[in-house]
N, C-alpha and C positions, 0 to 999 in steps of 0.2 A: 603464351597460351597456358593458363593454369586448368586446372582440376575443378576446383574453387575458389568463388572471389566473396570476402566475406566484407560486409558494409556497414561498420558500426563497431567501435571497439570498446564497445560495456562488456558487463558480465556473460549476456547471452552471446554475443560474437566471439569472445574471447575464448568462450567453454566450446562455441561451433568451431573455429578456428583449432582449436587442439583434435577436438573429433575428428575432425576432417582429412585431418594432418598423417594419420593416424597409419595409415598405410600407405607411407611414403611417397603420397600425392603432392601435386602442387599447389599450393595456396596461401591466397595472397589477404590479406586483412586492412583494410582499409578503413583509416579513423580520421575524420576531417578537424579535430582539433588536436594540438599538442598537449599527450600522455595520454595512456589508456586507462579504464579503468575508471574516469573520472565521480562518475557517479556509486560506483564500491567504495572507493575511498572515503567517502564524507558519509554513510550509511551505516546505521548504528551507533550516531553520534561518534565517528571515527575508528570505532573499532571493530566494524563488518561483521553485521548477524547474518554467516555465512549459508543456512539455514536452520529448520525445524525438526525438532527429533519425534515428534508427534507421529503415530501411524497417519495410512495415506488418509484415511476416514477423515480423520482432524484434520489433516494437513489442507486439504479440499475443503472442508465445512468454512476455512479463512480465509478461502478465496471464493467470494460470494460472486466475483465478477467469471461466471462461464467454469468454477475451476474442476468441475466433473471431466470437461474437456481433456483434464491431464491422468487421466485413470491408464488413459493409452499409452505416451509418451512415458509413463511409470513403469511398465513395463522392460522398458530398454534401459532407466534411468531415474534414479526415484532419490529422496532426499538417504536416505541411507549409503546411494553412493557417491551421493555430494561428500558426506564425515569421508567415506573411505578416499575416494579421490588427496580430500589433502591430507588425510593423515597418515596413507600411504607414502606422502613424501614429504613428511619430514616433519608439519604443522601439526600438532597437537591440537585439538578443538576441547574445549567446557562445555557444557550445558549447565543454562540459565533456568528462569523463573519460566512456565510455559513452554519447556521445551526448546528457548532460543541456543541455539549455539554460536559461539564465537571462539576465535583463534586465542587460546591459552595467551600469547601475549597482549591481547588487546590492543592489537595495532592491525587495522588495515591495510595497510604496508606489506605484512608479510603474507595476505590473501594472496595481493596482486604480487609478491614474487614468486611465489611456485605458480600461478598460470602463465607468468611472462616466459618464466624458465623452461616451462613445459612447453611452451611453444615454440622457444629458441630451440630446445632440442628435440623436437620436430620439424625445425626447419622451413617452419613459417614465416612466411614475409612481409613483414609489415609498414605500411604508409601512414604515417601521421604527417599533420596540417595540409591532408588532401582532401575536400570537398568533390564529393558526386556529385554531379549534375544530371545525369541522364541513366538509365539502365532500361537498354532494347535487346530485344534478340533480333537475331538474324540468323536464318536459314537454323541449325541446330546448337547453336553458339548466342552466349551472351556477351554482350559489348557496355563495359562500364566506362562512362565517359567523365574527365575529373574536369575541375574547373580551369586548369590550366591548359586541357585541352587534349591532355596525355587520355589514351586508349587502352584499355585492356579486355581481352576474350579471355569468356572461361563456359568450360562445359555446365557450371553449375552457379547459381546464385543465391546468398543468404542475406535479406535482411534483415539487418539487426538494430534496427537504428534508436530504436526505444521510443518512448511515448512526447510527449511536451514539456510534462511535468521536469522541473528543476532545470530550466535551459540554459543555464552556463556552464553546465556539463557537456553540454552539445546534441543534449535533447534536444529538437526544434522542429519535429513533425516533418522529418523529410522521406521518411521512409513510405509516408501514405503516400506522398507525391508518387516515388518510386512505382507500387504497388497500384495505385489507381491509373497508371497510366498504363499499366501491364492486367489489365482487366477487374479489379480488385474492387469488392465494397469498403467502402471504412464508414464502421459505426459513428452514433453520434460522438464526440468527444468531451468529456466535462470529468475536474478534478474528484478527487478522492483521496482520502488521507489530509483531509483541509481545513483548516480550521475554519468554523461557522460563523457567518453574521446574524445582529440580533438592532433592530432598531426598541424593542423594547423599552420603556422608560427607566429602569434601575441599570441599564448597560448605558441608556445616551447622557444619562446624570452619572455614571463612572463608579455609582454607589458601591458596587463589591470588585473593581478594579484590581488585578493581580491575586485577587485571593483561593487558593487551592483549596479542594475538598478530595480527600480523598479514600475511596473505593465505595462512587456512589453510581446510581443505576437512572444511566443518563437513554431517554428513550426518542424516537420519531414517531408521531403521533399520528394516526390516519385523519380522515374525518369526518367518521364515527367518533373518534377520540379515543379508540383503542389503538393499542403500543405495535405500531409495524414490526419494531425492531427494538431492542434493549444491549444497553453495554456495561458492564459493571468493571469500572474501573476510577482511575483518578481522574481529577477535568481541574482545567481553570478558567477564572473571567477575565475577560480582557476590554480592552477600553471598544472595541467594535462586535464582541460578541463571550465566544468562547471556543477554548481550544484545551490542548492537553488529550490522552491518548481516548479516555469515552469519547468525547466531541468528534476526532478523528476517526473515529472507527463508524460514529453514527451520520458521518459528512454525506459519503454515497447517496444514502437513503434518505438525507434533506430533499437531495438532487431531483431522485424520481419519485417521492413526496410530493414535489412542486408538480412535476409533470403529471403526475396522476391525481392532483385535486385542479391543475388547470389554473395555480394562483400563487403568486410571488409570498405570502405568508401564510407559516404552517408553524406548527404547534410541537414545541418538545415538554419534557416532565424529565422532573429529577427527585429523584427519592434519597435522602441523603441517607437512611439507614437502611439498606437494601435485605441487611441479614435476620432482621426481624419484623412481625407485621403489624399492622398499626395498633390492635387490641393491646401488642406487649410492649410498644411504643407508649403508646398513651400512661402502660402499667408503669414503666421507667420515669416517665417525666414527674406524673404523681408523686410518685414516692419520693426522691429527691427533692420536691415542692413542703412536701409532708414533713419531711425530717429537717428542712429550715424554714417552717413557714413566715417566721418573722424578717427575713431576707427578700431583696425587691428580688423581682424574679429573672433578672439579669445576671441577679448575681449569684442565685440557687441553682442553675442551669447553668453556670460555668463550666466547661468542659466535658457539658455533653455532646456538642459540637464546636468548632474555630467561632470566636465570637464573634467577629463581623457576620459571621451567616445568621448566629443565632438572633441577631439584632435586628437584621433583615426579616426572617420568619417570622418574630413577633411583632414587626409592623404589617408584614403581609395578614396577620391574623388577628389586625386590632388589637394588640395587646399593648395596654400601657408598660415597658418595660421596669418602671418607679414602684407598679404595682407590688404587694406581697400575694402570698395562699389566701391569704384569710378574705383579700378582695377579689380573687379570681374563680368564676364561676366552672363548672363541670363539661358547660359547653362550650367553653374557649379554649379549656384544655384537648378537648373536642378536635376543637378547628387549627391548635396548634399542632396537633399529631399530625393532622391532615394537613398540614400544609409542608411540615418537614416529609415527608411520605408522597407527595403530590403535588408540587411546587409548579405547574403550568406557565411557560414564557410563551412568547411568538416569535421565531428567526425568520429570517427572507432571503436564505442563501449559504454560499459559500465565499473564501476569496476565490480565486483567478485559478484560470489551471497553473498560470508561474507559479505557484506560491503552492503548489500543491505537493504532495512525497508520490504520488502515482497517478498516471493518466490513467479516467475510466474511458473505456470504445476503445474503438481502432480498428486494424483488418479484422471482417468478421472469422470468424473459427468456420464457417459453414463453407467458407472456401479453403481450409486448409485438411488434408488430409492426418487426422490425428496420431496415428501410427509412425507417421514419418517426416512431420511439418511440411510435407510439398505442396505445393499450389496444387487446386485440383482445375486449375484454368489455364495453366503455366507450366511445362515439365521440364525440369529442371531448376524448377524457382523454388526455395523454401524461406521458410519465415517464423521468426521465433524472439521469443521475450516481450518487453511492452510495447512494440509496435502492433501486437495482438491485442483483439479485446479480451482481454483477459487481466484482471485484476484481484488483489488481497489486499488482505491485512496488515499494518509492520507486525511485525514478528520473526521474518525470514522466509516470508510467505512468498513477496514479489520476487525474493533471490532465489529462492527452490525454483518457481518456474521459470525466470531466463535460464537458470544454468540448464534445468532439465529439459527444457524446450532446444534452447544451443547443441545441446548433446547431440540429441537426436537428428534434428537437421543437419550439424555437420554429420553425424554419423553415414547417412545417407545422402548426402552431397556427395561425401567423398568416396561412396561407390556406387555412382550413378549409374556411371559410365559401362561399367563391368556388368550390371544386370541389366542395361538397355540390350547387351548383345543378345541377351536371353530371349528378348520380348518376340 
């Protein structure tokens, strides 16, 4: 008979499992593959953007999936006591570019030993290569049932199983099972953080194939053809579309682009000089035109962008590249401002939720109580991290809220019991 029985051993189980723990309850952490952690580990390109140091405002504005939801749960638990938690014991954290934080050694490794350690010394019990299969209540008790058949009651329960996204971590959408079988909506499901497909013709003839541009102002286009959404950052092309952290950040809004014009092709733009506008674009190109005009214009325009792009543009813009000034007319330069500034493609999607860094949907938030992750359909049941719909940014965004979502539920997991006497 434990206290708590926590079901997922990511970052949000693992920060509820300690919460929980916390006054010397009993609780038991249950993780169906071998090692915890798995998906911390390989986050941040291995060295775990543990979170954002951004105030809550910003922190929120990156998680465009519901993340107002977390104004409450901030309260008990917010990215500022994410830093203090580890570096209270012992890990030193940096701050990055935008606020990211990571562990001074740059090893994810030593995340996941101060919460493993924190939890041995709390006294946590932990199951790994144990598969859930069932999670019922009965009478005022829940009964998690594993695959081998083995049983355990606990006065409280935490899913934590996380979203789809990256399932050799052991992601694999079983927590909606859990959840929808215990009264639960779960939103639609579809990736985010994804790199975009593009049947386009200069993507399906491979023409700018690996080529990076970077900090340019990649947008999802309505259809009116004004800019849903804009991202100013680096991208690249790829032999099926494009990817790189703009692309990623603009995938979401492919998604519900699609949904909301009702049609498999939708329209992005990229502006590859984001920091000035076209009048002082056009000013730039001239003048460099001007001061070599005897030079074809391939080669007077050297370095004002990667030349594969620039070679692309000036066929997007009718321009013979052979050409010099002296044959280039006033409205080509026109149309070549306009087309570096304005560059309009067609995508038709994303890849796959596998291939995705975050699952968008899941349990809806309108059943969960935001002060304290419980089910408001289920007492005793909480639920926290991406098996919620609840989605960001990379940045440190999706790890602020499992940790801060984990908190909170274990927090109130593990003193259920003692304010039920109250009720």
């Amino acid at each position: 008979m434990y206290q708590t029985i926590i079901v997922g051993g990511g970052p949000s189980g693992i920060m509820a499992a300690i919460s929980a723990s916390q006054n010397n309850q009993r609780v038991l952490l249950i993780e169906k593959k071998k090692g915890l952690g798995r998906k911390l580990k390989i986050s941040g390109g291995g060295r775990c953007n543990v979170t954002n140091n951004l105030p809550h405002d910003e922190v929120i504005r990156h998680i465009p999936g519901n993340g107002k939801f977390l104004y409450s749960p901030f309260t008990l638990f917010d990215n500022q006591a994410i830093i203090k938690f580890f570096e209270s014991r012992g890990l030193q954290l940096k701050e990055e570019d935008h606020g990211r934080m990571f562990p001074i050694t740059d090893q994810s490794q030593d995340v996941l030993n101060v919460l493993i350690d924190e939890m041995n010394k709390h006294h946590v019990e932990i199951l790994e290569e144990s598969p859930v299969v069932n999670i019922t209540k009965k009478e005022q008790l829940y009964e998690v049932t594993l695959s081998d058949h083995r049983v355990f009651n606990a006065a409280t329960v935490i899913i934590a199983t996380g979203g789809t996204s990256v399932p050799h971590t052991g992601s694999t959408g079983d927590g909606y099972h859990f959840a929808r079988a215990l009264g639960h909506t779960i939103t639609e499901l579809f990736p985010t953080e994804v790199p975009i497909r593009s049947h386009a013709p200069f993507i399906r003839e491979q023409t700018l194939k690996g080529l990076s541009l970077k900090n340019v102002a990649l947008s999802v286009l309505k259809k009116n053809g004004k800019k849903r959404v804009t991202h100013q950052m680096d991208m690249i092309f790829t032999h099926f579309g494009i990817s790189g952290p703009a692309a990623l950040r603009c995938s979401q809004f492919v998604y519900k682009e699609q949904k909301q014009q009702k049609r498999q092709d939708i329209f992005m733009q990229l502006d590859a000089f984001p920091d000035i506008n076209e009048e002082q674009l056009k000013q730039k190109i001239t003048q460099l035109l001007k001061t070599q005009p005897d030079k074809i214009i391939k080669n007077a325009l050297k370095g004002l962008i990667e030349t594969r792009y620039l070679h692309f543009i000036l066929e997007q813009a009718h321009i013979d590249p052979e050409t010099t000034f002296h044959h280039i007319s006033t409205q080509q330069i026109i149309d070549l401002t306009h087309q570096f500034k304005t560059f309009t493609f067609s995508v038709n999607g994303t890849l796959p939720l596998d291939k995705a860094f975050v699952t968008g949907g899941g349990i809806s938030i309108k059943e969960i109580v935001p002060t304290t992750m419980e089910s408001k359909l289920s007492e005793g049941l909480f639920l926290c991290g991406e098996v919620l719909d609840i989605h960001g940014y990379t940045g440190g965004y999706n790890i602020t809220s499992a940790f801060v979502t984990g908190y909170v539920a274990g927090h109130y997991a593990g003193t259920y019991i003692s304010e039920q006497r109250f009720k």
